[in-house]
TIFI-427503 format. One record per residue (C-alpha): y, x, z. Coordinates in Angstrom, 2 decimals. Last residue first. Example, Ala and Ser with C-alpha at 12.3 -4.5 7.8 and 13.67 -1.06 7.14 Angstrom:
2
+---------+---------+---------+
|       y |       x |       z |
+---------+---------+---------+
|   -1.06 |   13.67 |    7.14 |
|   -4.50 |   12.30 |    7.80 |
+---------+---------+---------+
END
This chain:
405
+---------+---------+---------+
|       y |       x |       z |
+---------+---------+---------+
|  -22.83 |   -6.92 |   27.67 |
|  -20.14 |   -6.52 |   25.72 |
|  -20.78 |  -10.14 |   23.23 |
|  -19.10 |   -8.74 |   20.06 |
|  -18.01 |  -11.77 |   18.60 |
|  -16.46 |  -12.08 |   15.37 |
|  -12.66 |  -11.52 |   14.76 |
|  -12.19 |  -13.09 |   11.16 |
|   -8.07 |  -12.32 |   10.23 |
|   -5.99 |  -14.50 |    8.37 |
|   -2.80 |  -13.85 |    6.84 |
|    0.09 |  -15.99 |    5.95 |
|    3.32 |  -14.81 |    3.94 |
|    6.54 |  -17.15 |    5.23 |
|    9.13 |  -18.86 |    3.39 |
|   11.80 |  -19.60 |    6.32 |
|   12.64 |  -22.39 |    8.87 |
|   12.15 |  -21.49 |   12.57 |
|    7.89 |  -21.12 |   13.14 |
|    5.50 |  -21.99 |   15.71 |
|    2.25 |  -21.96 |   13.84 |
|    0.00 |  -24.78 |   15.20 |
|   -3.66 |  -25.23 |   16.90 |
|   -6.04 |  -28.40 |   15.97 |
|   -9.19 |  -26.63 |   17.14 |
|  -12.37 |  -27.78 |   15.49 |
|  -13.38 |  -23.91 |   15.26 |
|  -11.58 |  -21.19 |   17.25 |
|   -7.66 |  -20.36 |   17.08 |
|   -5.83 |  -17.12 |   17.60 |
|   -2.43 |  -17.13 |   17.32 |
|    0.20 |  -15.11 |   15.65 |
|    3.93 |  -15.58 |   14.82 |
|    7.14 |  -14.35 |   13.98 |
|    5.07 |  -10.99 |   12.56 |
|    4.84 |   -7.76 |   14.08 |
|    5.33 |   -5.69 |   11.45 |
|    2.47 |   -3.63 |    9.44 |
|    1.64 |   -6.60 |    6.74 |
|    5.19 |   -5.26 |    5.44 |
|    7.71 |   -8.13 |    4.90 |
|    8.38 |  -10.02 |    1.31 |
|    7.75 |  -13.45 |    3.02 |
|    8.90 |  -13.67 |    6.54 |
|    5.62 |  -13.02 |    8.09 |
|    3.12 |  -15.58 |    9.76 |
|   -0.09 |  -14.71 |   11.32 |
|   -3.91 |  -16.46 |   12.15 |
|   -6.00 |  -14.73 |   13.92 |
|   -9.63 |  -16.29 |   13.39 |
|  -11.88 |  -16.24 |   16.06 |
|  -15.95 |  -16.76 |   16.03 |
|  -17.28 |  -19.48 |   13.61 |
|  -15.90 |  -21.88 |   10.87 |
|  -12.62 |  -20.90 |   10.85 |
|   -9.18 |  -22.46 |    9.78 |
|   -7.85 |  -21.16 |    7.31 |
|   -8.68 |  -23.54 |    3.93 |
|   -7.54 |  -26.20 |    6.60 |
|   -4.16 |  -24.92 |    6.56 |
|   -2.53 |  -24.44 |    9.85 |
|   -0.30 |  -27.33 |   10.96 |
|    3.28 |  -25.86 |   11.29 |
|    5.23 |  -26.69 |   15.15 |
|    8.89 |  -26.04 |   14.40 |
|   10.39 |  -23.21 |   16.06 |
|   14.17 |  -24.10 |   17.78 |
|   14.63 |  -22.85 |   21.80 |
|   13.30 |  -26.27 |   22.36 |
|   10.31 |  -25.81 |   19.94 |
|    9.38 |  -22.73 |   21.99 |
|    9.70 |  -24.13 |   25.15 |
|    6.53 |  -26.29 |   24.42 |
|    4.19 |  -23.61 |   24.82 |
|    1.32 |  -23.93 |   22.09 |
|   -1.92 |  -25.74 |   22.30 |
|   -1.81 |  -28.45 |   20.32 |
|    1.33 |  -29.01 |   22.76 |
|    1.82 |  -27.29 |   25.41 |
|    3.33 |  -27.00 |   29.42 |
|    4.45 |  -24.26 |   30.93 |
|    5.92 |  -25.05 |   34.78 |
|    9.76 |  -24.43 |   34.69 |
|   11.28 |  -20.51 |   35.23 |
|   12.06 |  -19.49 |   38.67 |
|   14.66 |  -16.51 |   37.68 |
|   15.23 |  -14.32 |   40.89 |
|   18.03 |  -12.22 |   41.38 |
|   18.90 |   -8.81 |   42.70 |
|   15.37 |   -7.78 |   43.57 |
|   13.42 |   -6.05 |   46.04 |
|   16.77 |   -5.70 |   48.43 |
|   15.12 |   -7.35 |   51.59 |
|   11.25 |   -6.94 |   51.42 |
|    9.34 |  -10.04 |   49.98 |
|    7.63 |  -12.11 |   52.05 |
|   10.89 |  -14.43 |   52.94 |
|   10.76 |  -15.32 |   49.18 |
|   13.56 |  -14.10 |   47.26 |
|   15.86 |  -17.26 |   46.82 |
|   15.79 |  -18.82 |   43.25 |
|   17.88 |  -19.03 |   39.95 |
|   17.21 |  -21.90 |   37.70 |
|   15.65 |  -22.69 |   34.14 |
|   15.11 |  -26.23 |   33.84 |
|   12.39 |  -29.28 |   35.52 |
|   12.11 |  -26.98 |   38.64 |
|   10.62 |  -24.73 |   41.35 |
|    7.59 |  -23.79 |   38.32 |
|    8.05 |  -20.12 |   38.86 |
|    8.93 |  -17.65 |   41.71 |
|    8.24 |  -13.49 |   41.42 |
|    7.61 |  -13.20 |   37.65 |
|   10.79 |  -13.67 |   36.42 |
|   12.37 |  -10.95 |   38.28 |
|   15.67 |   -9.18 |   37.60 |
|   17.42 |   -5.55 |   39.17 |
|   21.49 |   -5.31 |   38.61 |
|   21.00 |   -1.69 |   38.78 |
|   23.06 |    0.50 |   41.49 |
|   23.66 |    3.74 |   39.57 |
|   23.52 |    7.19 |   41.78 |
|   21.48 |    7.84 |   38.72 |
|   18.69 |    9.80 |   40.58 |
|   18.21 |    7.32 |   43.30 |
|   18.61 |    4.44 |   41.38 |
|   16.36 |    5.58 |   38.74 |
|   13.74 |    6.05 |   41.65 |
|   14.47 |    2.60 |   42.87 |
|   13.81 |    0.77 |   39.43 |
|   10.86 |    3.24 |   38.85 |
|    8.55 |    1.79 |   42.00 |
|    8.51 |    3.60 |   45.32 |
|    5.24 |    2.31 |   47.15 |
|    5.60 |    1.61 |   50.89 |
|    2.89 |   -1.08 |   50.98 |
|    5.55 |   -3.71 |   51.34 |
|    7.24 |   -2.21 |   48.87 |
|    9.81 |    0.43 |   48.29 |
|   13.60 |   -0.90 |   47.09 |
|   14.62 |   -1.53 |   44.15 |
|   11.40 |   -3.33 |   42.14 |
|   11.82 |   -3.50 |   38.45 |
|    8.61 |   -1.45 |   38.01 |
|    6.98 |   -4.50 |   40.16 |
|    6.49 |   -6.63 |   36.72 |
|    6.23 |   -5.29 |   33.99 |
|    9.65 |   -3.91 |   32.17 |
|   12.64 |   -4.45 |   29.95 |
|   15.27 |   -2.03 |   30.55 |
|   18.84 |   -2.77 |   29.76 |
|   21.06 |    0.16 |   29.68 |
|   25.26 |    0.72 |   29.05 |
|   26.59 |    3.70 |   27.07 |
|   29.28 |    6.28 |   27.90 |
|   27.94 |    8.60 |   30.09 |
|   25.00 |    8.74 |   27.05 |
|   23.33 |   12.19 |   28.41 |
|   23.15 |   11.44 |   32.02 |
|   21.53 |    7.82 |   31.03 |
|   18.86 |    8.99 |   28.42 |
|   17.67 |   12.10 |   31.22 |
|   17.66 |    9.17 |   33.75 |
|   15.33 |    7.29 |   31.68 |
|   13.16 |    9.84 |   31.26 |
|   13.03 |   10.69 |   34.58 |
|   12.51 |    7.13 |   36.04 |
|    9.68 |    7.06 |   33.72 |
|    7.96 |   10.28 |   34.79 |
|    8.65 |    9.26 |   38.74 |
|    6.90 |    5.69 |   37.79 |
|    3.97 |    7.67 |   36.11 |
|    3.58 |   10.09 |   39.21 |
|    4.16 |    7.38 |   41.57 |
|    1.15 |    5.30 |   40.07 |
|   -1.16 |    7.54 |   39.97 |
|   -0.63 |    8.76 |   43.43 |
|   -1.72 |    5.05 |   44.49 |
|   -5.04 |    5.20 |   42.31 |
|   -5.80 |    8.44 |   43.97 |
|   -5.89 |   11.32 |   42.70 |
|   -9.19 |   13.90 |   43.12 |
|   -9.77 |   13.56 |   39.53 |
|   -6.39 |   12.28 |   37.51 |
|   -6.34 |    9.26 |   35.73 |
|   -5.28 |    9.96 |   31.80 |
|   -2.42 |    9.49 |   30.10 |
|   -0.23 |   11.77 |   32.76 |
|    2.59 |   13.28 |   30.39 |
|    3.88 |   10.47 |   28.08 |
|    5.29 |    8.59 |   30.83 |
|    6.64 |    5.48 |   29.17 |
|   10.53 |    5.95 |   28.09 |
|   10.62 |    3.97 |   24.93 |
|   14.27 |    3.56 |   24.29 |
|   15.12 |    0.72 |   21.17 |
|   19.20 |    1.40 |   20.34 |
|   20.96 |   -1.95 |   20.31 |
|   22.95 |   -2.93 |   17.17 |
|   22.36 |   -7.21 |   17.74 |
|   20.03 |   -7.17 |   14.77 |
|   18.15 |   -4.80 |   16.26 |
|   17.58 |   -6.31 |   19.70 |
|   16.98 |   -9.91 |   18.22 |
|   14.07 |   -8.00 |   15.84 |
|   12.61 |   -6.43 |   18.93 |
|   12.81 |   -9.52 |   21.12 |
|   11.06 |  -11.58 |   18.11 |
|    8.41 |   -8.79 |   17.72 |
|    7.91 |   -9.49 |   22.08 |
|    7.60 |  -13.27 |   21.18 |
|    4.94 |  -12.56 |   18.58 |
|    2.88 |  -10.39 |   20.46 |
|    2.44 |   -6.82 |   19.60 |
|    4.99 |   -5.68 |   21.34 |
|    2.52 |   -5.76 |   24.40 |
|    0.58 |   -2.63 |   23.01 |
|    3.87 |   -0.07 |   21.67 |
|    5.24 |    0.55 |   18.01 |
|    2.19 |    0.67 |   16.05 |
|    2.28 |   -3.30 |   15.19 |
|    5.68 |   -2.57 |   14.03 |
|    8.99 |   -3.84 |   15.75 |
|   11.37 |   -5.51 |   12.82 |
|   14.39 |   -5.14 |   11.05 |
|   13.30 |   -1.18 |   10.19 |
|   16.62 |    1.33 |   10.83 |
|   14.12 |    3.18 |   13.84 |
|   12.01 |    4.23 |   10.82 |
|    9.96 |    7.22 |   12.27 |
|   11.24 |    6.54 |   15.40 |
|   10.04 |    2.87 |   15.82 |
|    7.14 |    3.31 |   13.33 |
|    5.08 |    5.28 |   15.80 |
|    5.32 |    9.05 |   15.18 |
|    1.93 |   10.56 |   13.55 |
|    3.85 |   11.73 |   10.60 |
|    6.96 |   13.49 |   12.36 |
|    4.16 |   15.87 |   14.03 |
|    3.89 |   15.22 |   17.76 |
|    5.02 |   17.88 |   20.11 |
|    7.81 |   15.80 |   21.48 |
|    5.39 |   13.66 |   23.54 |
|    4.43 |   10.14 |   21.90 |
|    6.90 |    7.18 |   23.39 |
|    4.79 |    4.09 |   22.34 |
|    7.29 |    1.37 |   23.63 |
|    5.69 |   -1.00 |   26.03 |
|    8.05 |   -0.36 |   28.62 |
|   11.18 |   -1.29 |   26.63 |
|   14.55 |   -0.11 |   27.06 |
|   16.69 |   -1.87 |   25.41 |
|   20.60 |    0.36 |   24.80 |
|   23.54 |   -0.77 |   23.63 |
|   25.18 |   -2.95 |   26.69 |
|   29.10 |   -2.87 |   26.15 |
|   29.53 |   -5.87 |   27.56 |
|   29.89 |   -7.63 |   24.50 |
|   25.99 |   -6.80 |   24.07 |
|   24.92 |   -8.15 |   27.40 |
|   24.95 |  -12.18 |   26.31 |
|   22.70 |  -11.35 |   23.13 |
|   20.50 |   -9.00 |   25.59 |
|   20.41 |  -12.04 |   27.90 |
|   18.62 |  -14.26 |   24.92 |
|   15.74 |  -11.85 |   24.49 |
|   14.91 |  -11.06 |   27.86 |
|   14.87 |  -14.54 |   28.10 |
|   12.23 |  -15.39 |   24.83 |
|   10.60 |  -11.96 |   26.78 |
|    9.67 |  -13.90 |   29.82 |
|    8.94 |  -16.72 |   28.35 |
|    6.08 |  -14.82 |   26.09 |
|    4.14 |  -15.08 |   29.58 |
|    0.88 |  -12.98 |   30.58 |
|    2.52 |  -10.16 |   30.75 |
|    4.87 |  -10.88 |   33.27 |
|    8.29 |   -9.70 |   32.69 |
|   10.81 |   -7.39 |   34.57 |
|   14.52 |   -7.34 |   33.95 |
|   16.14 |   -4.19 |   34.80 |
|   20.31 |   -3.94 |   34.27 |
|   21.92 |   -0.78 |   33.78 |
|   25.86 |   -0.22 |   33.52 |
|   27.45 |   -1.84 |   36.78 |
|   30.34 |   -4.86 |   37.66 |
|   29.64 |   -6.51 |   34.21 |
|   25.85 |   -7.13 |   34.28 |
|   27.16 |   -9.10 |   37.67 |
|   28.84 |  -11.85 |   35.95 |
|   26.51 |  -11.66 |   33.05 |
|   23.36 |  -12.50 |   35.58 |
|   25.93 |  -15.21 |   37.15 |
|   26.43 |  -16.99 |   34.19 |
|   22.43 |  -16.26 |   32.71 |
|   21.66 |  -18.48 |   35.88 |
|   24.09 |  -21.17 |   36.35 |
|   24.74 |  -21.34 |   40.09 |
|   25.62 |  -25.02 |   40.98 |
|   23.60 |  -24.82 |   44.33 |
|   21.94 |  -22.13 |   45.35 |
|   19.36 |  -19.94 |   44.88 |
|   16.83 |  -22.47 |   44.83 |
|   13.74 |  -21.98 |   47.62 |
|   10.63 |  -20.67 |   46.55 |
|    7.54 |  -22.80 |   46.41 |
|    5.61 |  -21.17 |   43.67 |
|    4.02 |  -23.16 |   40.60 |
|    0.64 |  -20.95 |   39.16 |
|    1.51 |  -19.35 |   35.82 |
|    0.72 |  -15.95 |   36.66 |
|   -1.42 |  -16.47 |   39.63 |
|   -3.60 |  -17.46 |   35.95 |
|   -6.42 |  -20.55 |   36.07 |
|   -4.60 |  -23.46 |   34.31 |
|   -2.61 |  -21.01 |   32.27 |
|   -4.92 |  -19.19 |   30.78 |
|   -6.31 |  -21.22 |   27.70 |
|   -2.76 |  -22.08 |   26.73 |
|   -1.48 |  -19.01 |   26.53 |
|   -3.11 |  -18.28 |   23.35 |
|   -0.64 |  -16.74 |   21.43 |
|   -2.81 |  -13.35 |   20.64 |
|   -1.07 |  -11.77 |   23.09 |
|   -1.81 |  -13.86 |   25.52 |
|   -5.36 |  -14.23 |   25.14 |
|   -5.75 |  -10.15 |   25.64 |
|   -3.70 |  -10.25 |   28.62 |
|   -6.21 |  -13.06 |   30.20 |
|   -9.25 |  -10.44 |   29.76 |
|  -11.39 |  -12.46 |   32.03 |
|  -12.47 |  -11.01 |   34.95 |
|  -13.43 |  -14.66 |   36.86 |
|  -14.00 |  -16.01 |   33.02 |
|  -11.97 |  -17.84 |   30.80 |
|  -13.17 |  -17.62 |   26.58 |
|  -16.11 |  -19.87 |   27.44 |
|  -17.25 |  -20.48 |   23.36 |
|  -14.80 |  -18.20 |   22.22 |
|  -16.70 |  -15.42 |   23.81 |
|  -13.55 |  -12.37 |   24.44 |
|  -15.15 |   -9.23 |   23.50 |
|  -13.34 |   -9.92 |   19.80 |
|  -10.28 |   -9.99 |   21.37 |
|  -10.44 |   -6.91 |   22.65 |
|  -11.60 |   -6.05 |   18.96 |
|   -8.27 |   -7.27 |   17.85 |
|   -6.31 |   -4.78 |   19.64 |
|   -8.27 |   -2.07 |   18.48 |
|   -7.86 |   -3.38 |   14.78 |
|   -4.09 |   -3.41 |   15.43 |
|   -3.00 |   -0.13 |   16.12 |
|   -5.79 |    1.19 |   14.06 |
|   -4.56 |    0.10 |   10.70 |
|   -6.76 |   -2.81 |    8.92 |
|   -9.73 |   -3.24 |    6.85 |
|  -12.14 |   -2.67 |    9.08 |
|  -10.90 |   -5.89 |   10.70 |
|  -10.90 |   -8.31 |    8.17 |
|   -8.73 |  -10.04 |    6.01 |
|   -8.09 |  -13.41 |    4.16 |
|   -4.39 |  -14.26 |    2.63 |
|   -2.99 |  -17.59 |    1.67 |
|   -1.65 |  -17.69 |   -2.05 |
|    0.32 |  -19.84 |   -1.56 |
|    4.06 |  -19.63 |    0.45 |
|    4.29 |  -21.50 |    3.75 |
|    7.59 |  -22.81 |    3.64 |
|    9.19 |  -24.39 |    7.26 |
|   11.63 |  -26.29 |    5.97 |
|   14.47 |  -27.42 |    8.66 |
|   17.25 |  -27.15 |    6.27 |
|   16.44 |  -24.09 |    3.57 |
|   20.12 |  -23.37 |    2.83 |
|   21.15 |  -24.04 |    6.16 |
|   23.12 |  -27.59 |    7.01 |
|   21.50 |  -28.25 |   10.27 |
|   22.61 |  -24.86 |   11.71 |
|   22.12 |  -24.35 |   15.77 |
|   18.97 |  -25.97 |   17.04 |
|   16.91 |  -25.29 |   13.83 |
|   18.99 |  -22.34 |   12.63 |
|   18.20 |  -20.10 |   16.04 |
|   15.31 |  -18.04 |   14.30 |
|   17.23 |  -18.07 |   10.76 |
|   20.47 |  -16.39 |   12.32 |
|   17.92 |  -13.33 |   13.11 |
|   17.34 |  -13.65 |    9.51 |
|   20.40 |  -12.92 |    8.24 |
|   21.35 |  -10.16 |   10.33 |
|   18.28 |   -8.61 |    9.85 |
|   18.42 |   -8.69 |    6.27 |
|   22.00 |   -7.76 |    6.20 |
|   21.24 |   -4.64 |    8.36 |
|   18.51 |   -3.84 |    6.11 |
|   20.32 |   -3.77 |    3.17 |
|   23.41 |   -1.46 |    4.61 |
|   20.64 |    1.24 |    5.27 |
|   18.58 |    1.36 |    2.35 |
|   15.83 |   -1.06 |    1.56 |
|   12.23 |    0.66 |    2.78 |
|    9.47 |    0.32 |   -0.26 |
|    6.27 |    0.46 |    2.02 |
|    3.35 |    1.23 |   -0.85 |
|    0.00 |    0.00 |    0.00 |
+---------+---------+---------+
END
């Protein structure tokens, strides 16, 4: 396959424009292509040898995953996710399980008061659960809110961030093309969800810089460490990197997108020092620190909560208690408030056995990006695409079964 890439000022334009295309539905009624959702013929079939690396490993997690009883005690409720299957976890997941935490209080507008205090400091950390493409639809819309602020910098966790030693043709797509529209399936693990692409393309379209800042020095457990030294040696590596970026961009402002307690500010409970309060301490930077993955389910809308009374003083700035998921033919119904359309999936695509992965691409885009959407759907399941108008390329991928035992 040849990847033509458009020159600078093109790809800008196409970003631009279609960025405007994900919010048309609830913010444009007289677009170009109205509320059509195209799904341009022909339809594509693949399989997994077939594909790159970065996404054939990802898809034979999925394929370990029996579609016949896909939730089990040590189920591999990450994997559902990102294939856009949120539905099938949620009844069993801490991760979606309503919390009883007290409202912040009263008349507080969330994203208000989150750009209120964005504006009295220059980082902001806003964790996510990984379980929940919510969490990154948010992310998503407080980086649009930032950006006047002088924010110009995402930070994401999941970013692949190979050490310098790495030949320029190994480098993920993200530094080897950082001018792309679009994340690429080699760019990190989680950003290979469709909500996490959508982040990515938001980002870029809004002028932000992508940061990875992972620890690229201890990718591998340690003998003789244990799994608590582990973890302070890759949150000390992070908050490194990122305080290398910060001392050498005095001018620029941060947001940092991370998993859950890597936002914490303060030690835990346990007396664990997390990267939020190492960057702190070697910034000399007090963050504006965000969870969404500490209260959930408190109310009907979006609201901010009180830290529960378990929680050490300090953890985080803010809480945001999102609503309760709920879905429709098996898709989160937030989406089609914040503007996607639900598509029915072709019958010609639907399987007959195992997992398909179905995916949706602006039409003309690279089979390598992340597309605007992708969901996994098993025979005699009525799933849809969640799509804003557009002309979209569809592929479908057969994931068979590879019981592990």
């Amino acid at each position: 396959m040849c990847l033509i890439i458009p020159d600078l000022s093109s790809r800008k334009l196409i970003a631009a424009i279609f960025v405007a295309s994900l919010s048309s539905c609830a913010t444009d009624r007289n677009s170009v292509l109205g509320q059509r959702v195209i799904l341009s013929q022909p339809f594509e079939i693949a399989q997994i040898n077939n594909l790159p690396s970065m996404i054939s490993w990802k898809l034979e997690s999925l394929s370990k995953i029996d579609p016949d009883h896909p939730i089990v005690s040590d189920g591999d409720t990450q994997t559902l996710s990102l294939f856009g299957r949120e539905d099938l976890i949620a009844a069993s997941s801490d991760d979606y399980k309503p919390t009883n935490c007290s409202p912040f209080g009263p008349g507080t507008a969330a994203v208000d008061e989150i750009v209120r205090r964005a504006g009295q400091t220059s980082i902001v950390i806003i964790n996510e659960s990984h379980e929940r493409s919510r969490d990154r639809w948010f992310t998503a819309e407080l980086a649009q809110h930032l950006r006047p602020l002088g924010y110009d910098t995402l930070g994401l966790e999941t970013l692949s961030n190979p050490p310098a030693t790495v030949p320029q043709r190994y480098l993920p797509s993200l530094l080897g093309h950082p001018d792309l529209p679009y994340l690429s399936d080699d760019d990190g693990h989680y950003s290979s969800e469709a909500g996490y692409g959508r982040l990515g393309r938001q980002a870029k379209a809004l002028g932000y810089r992508l940061l990875p800042y992972e620890d690229n020095t201890h990718n591998e457990p340690s003998k003789g460490v244990s799994q608590s030294q582990q973890i302070a040696l890759r949150e000390e590596a992070q908050a490194n990197n990122l305080a290398s970026f910060v001392k050498s961009h005095l001018a620029g402002k941060l947001l940092i997108h991370v998993g859950y307690s890597h936002a914490a500010e303060v030690p835990r409970a346990d007396g664990q020092k997390w990267m939020a309060a190492r960057l702190k301490e070697k910034t000399g930077i007090d963050p504006l620190t965000i969870s969404q993955t500490t209260c959930r389910g408190g109310s009907e809308t979006l609201r901010l909560a009180a830290l529960p009374s378990d929680q050490p003083a300090g953890t985080f700035d803010l809480i945001i208690d999102h609503p309760t998921e709920r879905f429709t033919r098996g898709r989160p119904d937030w989406r089609k408030v914040a503007g996607d359309r639900i598509i029915t999936i072709p019958r010609t695509l639907r399987p007959v056995k195992g997992w398909r992965v179905i995916e949706a691409r602006p039409l003309g885009e690279p089979d390598t990006s992340v597309p605007i959407d992708r969901v996994a759907i098993r025979p005699g399941e009525d799933i849809g695409l969640l799509l804003p108008p557009g002309r979209y390329h569809v592929r479908a991928i057969d994931v068979a079964y590879s019981d592990p035992k």
